[in-house]
C-alpha positions in Angstrom: 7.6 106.2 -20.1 7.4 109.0 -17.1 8.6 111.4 -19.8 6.0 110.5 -22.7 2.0 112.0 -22.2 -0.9 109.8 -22.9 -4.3 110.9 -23.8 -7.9 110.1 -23.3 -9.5 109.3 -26.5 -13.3 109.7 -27.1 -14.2 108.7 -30.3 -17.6 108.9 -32.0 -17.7 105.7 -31.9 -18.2 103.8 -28.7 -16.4 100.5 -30.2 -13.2 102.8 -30.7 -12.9 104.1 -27.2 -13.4 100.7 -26.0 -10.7 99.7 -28.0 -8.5 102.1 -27.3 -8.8 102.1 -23.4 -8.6 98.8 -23.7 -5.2 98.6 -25.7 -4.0 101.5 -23.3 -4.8 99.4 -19.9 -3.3 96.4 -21.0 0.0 98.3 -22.3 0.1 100.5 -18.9 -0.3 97.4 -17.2 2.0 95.2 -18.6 4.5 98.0 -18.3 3.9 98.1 -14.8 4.5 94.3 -14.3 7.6 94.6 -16.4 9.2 97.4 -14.5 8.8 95.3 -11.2 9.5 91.6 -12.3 12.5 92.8 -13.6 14.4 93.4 -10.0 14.0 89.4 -9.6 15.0 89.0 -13.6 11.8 87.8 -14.9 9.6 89.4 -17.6 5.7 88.7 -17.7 5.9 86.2 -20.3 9.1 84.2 -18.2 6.6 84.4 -15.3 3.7 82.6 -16.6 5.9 80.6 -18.0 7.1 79.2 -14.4 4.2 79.2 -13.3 2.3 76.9 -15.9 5.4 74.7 -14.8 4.8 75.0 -11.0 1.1 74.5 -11.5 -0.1 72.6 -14.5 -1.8 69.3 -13.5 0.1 67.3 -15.7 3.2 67.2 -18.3 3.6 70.0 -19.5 4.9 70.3 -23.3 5.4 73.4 -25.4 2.3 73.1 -27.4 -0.1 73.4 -24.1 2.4 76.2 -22.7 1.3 78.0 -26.0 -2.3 77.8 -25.3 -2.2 78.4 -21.7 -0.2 81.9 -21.6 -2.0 82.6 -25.7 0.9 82.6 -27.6 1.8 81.4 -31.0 3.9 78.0 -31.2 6.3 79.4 -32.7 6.3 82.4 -30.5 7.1 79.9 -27.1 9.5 78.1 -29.3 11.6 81.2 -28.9 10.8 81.9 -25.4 11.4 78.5 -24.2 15.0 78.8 -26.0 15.9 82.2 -23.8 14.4 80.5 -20.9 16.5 77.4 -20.8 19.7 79.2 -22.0 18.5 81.4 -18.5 18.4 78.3 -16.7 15.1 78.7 -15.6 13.4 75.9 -17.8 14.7 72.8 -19.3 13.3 70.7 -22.1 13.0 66.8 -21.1 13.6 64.8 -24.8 10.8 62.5 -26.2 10.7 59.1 -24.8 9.8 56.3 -26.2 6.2 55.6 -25.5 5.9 59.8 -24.9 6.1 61.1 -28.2 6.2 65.0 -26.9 9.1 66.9 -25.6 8.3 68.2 -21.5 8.8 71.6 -20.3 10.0 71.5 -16.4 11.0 74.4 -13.8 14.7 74.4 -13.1 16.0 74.5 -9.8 16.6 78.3 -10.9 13.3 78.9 -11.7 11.5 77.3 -8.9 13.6 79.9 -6.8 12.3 82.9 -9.1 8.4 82.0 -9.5 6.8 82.6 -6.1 9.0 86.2 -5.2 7.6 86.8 -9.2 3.9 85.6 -8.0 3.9 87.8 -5.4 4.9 90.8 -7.3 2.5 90.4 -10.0 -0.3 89.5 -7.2 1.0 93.2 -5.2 0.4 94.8 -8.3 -2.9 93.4 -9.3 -4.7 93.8 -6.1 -3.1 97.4 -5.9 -4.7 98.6 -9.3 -7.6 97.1 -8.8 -7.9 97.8 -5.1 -10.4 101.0 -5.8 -12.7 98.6 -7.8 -15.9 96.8 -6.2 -15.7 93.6 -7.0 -19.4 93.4 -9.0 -17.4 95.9 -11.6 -14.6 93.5 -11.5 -17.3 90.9 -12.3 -19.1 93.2 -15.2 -15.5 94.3 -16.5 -14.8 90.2 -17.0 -18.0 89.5 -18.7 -17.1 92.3 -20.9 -13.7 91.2 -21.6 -15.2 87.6 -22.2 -17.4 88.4 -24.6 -14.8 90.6 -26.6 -12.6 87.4 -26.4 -14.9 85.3 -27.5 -15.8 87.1 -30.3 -12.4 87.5 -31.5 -11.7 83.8 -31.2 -14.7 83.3 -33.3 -13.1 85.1 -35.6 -9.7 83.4 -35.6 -11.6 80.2 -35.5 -10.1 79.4 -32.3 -12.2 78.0 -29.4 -11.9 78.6 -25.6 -12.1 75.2 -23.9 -10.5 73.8 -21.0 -7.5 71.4 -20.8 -7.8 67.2 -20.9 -9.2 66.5 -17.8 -11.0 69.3 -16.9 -15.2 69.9 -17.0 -15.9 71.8 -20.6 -17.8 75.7 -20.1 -15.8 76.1 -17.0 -13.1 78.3 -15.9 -9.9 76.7 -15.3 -8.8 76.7 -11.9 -5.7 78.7 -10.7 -3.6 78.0 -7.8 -3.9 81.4 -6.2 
């Protein structure tokens, strides 16, 4: 990426600069991430991953991994299979009186998620170290609302897991 040149769009159109910084953050920052997770062999997707597994208040099967790192079934299906061929994650079969198949952190993988924690945490508070923390607050509300919207439009709704108070934020072990 060094090599390539980026530019600063300003469209007529408010929406579409939004959209397009927005679209250009999230790619710079995700390349950021992947550049540095990479020296302890994870990926960004492999870390949240671990760290639903490490965290989660609960067990943990591939259907609520989907929904807490916003990926398509099918999409964690695939992730879950390089994951456990990496020895990081292994699925636990359906037993009788469970009917769902449980994701759990390997031995492998409980070595790998807190050096990959820290890294992502370094990189957060770096980028957003110039930032006060009320434009952290406005830039949130922002991004909720744009969300939110396009939830709306997938028919999707934002709600917490089983067990936890509806119109709140779910808590992160952080």
């Amino acid at each position: 990426m060094q090599d390539m040149k980026f530019y600063d769009f300003k469209f007529q159109y408010p929406a579409l600069t939004t959209f397009a910084m927005l679209r250009q953050a999230w790619i710079a920052v995700n390349k950021v991430a992947e550049t540095k997770l990479l020296k302890v062999g994870l990926t960004p997707e492999k870390l949240a991953v671990l760290w639903a597994c490490r965290d989660y208040p609960g067990t943990l099967i591939p259907a609520e991994v989907a929904r807490l790192v916003f990926r398509e079934n099918q999409t964690i299906a695939g992730l879950l299979n390089r994951m456990e061929s990496e020895g990081l994650v292994q699925r636990v079969p359906k037993k009788k009186g469970h009917p769902f198949t449980e994701i759990k952190m390997t031995s492998k993988g409980e070595k790998l998620v807190d050096p990959g924690i820290e890294i992502m945490k370094a990189i957060i508070m770096e980028l957003a170290a110039d930032m006060p923390v009320a434009q952290q607050e406005q830039l949130q509300n922002s991004l909720r609302v744009l969300r939110d919207k396009a939830l709306d439009k997938l028919h999707i709704e934002a709600s917490p897991p089983s067990g936890l108070p509806a119109g709140k934020p779910v808590p992160v072990n952080w």
